[in-house]
C-alpha positions in Angstrom: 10.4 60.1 45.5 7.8 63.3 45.0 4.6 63.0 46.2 1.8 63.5 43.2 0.1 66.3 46.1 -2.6 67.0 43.2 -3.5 63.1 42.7 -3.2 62.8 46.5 -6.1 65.8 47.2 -8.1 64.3 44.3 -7.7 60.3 45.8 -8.6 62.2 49.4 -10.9 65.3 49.1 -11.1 65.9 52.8 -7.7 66.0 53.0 -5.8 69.2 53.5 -2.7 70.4 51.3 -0.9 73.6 51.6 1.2 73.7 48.9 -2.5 73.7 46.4 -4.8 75.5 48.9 -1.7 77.8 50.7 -4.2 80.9 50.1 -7.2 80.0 50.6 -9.6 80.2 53.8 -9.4 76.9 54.5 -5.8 77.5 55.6 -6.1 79.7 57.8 -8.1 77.6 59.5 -6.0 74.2 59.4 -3.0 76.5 60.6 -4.7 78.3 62.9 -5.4 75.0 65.2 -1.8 73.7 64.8 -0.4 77.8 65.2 -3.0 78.2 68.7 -2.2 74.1 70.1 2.2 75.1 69.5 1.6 76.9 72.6 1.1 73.6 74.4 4.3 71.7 73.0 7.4 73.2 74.1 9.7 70.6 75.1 6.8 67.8 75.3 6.9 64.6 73.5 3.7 65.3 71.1 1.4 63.0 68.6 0.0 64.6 65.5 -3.0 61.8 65.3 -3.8 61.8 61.4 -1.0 63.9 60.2 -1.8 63.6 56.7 1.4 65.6 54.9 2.5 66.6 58.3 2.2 70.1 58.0 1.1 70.3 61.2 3.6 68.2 62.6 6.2 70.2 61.6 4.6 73.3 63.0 4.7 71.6 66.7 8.0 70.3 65.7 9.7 74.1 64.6 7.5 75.1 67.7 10.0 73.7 70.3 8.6 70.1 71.1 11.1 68.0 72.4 9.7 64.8 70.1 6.9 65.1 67.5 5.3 61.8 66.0 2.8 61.9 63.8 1.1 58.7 62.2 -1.5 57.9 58.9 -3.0 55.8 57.1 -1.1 57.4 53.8 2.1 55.3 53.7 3.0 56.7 50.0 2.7 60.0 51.3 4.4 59.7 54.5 7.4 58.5 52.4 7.3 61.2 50.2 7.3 64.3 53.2 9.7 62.4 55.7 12.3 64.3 53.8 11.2 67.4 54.7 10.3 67.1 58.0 12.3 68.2 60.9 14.9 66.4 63.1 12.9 66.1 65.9 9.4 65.2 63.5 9.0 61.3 63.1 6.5 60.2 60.7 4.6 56.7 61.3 2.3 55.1 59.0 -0.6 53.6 61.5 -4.3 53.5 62.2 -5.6 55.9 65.1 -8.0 53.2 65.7 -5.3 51.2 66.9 -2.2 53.1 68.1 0.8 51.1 68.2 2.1 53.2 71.1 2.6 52.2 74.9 0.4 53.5 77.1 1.3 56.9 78.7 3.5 57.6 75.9 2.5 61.4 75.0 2.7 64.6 77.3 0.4 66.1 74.3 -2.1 64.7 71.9 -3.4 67.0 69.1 -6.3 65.2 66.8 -7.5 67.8 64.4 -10.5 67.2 62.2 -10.7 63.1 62.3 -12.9 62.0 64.3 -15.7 63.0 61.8 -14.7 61.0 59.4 -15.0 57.7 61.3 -17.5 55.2 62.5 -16.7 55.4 66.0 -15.4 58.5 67.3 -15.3 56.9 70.7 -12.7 54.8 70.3 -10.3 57.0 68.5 -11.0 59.2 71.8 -10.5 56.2 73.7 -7.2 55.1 72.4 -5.7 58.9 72.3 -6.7 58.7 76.0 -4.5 55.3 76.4 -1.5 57.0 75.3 -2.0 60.3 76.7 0.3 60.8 80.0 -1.1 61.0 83.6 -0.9 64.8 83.5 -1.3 65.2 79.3 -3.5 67.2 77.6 -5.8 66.3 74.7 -6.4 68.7 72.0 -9.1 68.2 69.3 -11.5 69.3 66.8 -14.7 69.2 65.2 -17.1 70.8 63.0 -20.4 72.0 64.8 -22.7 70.5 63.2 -25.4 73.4 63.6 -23.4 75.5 61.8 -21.3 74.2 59.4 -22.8 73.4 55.9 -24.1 70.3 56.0 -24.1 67.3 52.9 -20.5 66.6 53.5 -20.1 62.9 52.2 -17.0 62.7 53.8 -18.3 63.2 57.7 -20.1 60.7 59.2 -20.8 62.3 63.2 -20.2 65.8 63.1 -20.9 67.0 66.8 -21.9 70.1 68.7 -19.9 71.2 71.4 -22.1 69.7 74.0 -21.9 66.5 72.2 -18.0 66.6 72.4 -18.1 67.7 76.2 -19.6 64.7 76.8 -17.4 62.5 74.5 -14.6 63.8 76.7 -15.8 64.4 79.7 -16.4 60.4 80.3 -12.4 60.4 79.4 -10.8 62.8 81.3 -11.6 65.0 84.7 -11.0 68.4 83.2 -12.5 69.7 79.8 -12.8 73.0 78.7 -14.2 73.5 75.4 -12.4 76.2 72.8 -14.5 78.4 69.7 -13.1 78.7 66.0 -14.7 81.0 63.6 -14.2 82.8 60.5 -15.0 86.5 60.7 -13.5 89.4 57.8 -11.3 91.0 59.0 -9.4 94.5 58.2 -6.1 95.1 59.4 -3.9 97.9 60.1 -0.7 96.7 60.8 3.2 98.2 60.8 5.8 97.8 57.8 7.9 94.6 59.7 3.9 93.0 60.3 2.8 93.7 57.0 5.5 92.2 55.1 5.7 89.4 57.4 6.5 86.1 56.0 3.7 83.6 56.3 2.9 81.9 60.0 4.7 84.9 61.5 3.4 85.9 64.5 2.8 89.8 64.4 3.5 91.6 67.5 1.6 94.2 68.9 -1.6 93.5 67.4 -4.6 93.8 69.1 -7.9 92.2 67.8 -11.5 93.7 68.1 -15.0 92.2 67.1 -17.5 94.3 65.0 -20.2 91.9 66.3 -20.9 89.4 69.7 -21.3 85.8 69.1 -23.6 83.3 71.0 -21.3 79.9 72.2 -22.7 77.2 70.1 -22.5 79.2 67.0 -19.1 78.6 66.1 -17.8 76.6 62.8 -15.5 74.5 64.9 -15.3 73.6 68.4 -11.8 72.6 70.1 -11.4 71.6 73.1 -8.4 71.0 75.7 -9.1 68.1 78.1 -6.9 66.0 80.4 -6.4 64.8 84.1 -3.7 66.6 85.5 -5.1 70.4 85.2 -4.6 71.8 81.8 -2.7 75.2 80.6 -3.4 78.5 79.8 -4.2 79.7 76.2 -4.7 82.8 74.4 -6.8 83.0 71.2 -5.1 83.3 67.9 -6.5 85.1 64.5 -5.3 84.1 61.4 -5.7 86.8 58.9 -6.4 85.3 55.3 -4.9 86.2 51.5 -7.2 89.1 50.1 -7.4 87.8 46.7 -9.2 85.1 47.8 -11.8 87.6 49.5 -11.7 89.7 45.7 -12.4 85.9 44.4 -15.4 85.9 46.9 -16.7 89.0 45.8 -16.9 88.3 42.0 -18.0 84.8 42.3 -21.2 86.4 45.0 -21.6 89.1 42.2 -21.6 86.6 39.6 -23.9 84.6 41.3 -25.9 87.6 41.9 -26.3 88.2 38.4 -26.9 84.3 37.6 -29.7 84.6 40.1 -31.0 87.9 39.0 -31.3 85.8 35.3 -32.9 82.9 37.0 -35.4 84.9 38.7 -36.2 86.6 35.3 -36.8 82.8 33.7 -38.9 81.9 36.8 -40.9 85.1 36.5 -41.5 84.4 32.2 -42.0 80.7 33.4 -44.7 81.6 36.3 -46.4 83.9 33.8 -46.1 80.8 30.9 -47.4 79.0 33.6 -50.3 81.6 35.4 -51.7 81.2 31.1 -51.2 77.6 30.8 -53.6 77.1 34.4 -55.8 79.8 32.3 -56.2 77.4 29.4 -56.4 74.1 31.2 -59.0 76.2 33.3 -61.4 77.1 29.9 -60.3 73.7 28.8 -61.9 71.8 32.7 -65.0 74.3 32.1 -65.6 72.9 28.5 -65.0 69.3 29.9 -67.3 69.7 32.8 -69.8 71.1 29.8 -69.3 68.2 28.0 -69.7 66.0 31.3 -72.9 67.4 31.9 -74.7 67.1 28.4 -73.1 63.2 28.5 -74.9 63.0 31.5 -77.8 64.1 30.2 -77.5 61.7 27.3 -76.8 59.1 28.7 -79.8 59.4 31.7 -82.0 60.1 28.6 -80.5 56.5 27.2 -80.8 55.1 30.1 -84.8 56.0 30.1 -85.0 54.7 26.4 -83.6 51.3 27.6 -85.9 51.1 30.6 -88.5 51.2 28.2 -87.5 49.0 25.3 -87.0 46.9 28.5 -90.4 47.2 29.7 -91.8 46.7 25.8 -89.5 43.6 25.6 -90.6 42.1 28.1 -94.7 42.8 27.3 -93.7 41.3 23.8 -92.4 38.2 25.6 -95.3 37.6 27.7 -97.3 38.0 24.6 -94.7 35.5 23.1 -95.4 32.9 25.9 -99.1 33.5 25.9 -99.2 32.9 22.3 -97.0 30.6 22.9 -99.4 28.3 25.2 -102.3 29.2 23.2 -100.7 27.1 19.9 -99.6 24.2 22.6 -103.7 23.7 23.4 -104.7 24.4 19.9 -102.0 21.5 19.0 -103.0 19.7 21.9 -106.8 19.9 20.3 -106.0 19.0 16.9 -103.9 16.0 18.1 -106.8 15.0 20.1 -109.1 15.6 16.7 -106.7 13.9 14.4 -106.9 11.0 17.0 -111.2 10.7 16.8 -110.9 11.1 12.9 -108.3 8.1 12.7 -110.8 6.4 15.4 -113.9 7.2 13.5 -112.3 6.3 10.2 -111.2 3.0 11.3 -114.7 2.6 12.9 -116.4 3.6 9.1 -113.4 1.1 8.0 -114.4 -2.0 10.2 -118.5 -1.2 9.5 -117.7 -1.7 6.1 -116.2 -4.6 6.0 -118.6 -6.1 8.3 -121.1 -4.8 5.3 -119.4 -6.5 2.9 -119.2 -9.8 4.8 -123.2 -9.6 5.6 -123.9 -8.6 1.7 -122.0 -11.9 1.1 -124.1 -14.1 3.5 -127.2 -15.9 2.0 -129.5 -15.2 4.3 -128.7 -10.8 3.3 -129.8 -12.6 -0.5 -133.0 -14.1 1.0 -133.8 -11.4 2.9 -133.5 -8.6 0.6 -137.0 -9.0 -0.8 -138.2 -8.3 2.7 -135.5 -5.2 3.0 -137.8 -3.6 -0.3 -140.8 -4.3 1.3 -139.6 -2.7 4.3 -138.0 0.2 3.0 -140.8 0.8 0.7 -142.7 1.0 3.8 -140.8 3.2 5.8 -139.6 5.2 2.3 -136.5 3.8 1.8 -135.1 1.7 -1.2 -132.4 -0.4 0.3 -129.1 -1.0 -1.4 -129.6 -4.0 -3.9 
């Protein structure tokens, strides 16, 4: 059954294809580990630990390794490749977490570019370890973290090559710690090199560097590490397709250009913007204006208040004065009111005692006297 490659890349973006991305830089460097580690296999038993489309394995395998396995977690696509894969290539669908291998059962272990992807790096190291032979050799990868671009979603512990010294060097006696980089590179090469079919070594080539390079500043650190010494190994250079380098170059110069643009809007927004701070600047000096004759208002408010305050509360005073003044003068006239009812009932009870004496016989008798008496004293009694 064909294996959907496209679907498979879009399903697992960290996931190298050749056949879609064959000419690209990225190939150069996936093939360049499994093209440096072939030098390690020849007639070893050898596990490709997360093979994905077995590319690689089949490298080792063409290489001359007596018995290449290599195991994933992508059954469908193991099924589809096994086809192509070489006699002595055997394809296993498996977690590296848990190898279902015997102990010892490897003379070499290559583990390129997995154990960033996963939780615990430490036990995939520790269970490549288990299977490695007495006198086997690890080889592995990883992105340096100080250098490669970083926001990958995909990686969870990217380490730096002292990080992955340690990681190994708690695992196996002898580590020795590898450089890959991508540099540009121009080539001058014979007519049988440079028709060469892809993955062909070319002979007679020697490489030279424009520029030095500090250790720590690579994009990827290998390393070889086992127990039992480990071998020899030249370095290897991979030279890329050019198109993609043309590709590179109109895609910088287009983004040149779309920065050159963006500049140009940032420049008309900072002057947009240097006249907006103008205005809001004339607008704070007109508020603070404004601010200050409020002030002024109000403080000149706040002095009328005090006043009506201080005239409010005269009047009141006045008011309870006034006030206490009415409560004696009705105090007085109650007092009045009572000595006119007292004197009235008084005038009221002489009367009457009047009447009763007018009525009495001896007042009759005596009224002749009363004349003679008043007439005496000039006063003409009531009759």
């Amino acid at each position: 059954m064909p294996v959907d490659l496209a679907g498979y890349a879009s399903g697992h973006p960290e996931r190298f294809v050749p056949e879609l991305m064959g000419g690209e830089l990225i190939a150069a460097q996936h093939f360049g580990r499994y093209w440096w580690s072939a030098q390690l296999v020849r007639g070893k038993r050898v596990l490709d630990a997360g093979c994905g489309v077995a590319y690689g394995s089949r490298i080792l395998g063409e290489a001359g390794a007596r018995e290449v396995v290599g195991i994933d977690t992508a059954s469908d696509v193991l099924d589809a490749v096994r086809g192509d894969a070489p006699a002595n290539v055997e394809l296993v669908h498996g977690d590296i977490t848990e190898l279902p291998f015997p102990d010892g059962s490897f003379d070499v272990v290559v583990c390129f570019e997995v154990i960033e992807h996963v939780d615990d790096p430490e036990r995939i190291v520790d269970e490549l370890a288990r299977v490695l032979s007495g006198d086997g050799v690890l080889a592995i990868s990883t992105p340096n973290r100080r250098v490669f671009p970083a926001g990958n979603p995909h990686h969870r512990h990217e380490l730096v090559p002292a990080e992955l010294d340690e990681l190994l060097a708690t695992r196996f006696s002898i580590v020795r710690l590898v450089r890959q980089h991508d540099w540009l590179a121009s080539g001058i090469l014979a007519d049988e090199d440079f028709g060469a079919a892809p993955g062909a070594p070319l002979e007679e080539v020697r490489v030279r560097k424009l520029q030095p390079a500090a250790l720590g500043d690579e994009l990827f650190t290998l390393a070889l590490a086992g127990n039992g010494g480990l071998p020899s190994t030249g370095g290897l250079a991979v030279l890329g397709d050019r198109d993609e380098f043309v590709a590179l170059q109109q895609a910088f110069r287009e983004a040149v250009g779309a920065h050159e643009e963006h500049s140009a809007r940032l420049e008309e927004a900072l002057v947009a913007q240097t006249n907006h701070a103008s205005r809001l600047d004339e607008a704070l000096a007109a508020q603070t204006s404004h601010t200050a004759r409020l002030e002024e208002a109000t403080a000149t408010k706040d002095e009328a208040i005090a006043r009506l305050d201080s005239e409010v509360r005269a009047r009141a005073f006045d008011l309870r004065q006034r006030d206490a003044a009415l409560a004696q003068l009705n105090e007085r006239l109650f007092e009045l009111e009572r000595g006119v009812a007292w004197q009235t009932q008084v005038n009221t009870d002489a009367v009457h005692e009047l009447e009763l004496l007018h009525a009495t016989k001896l007042f009759r008798y005596s009224a002749s006297l009363r004349r003679i008496y008043g007439l005496a004293r000039g006063f003409r009694p009531r009759s």
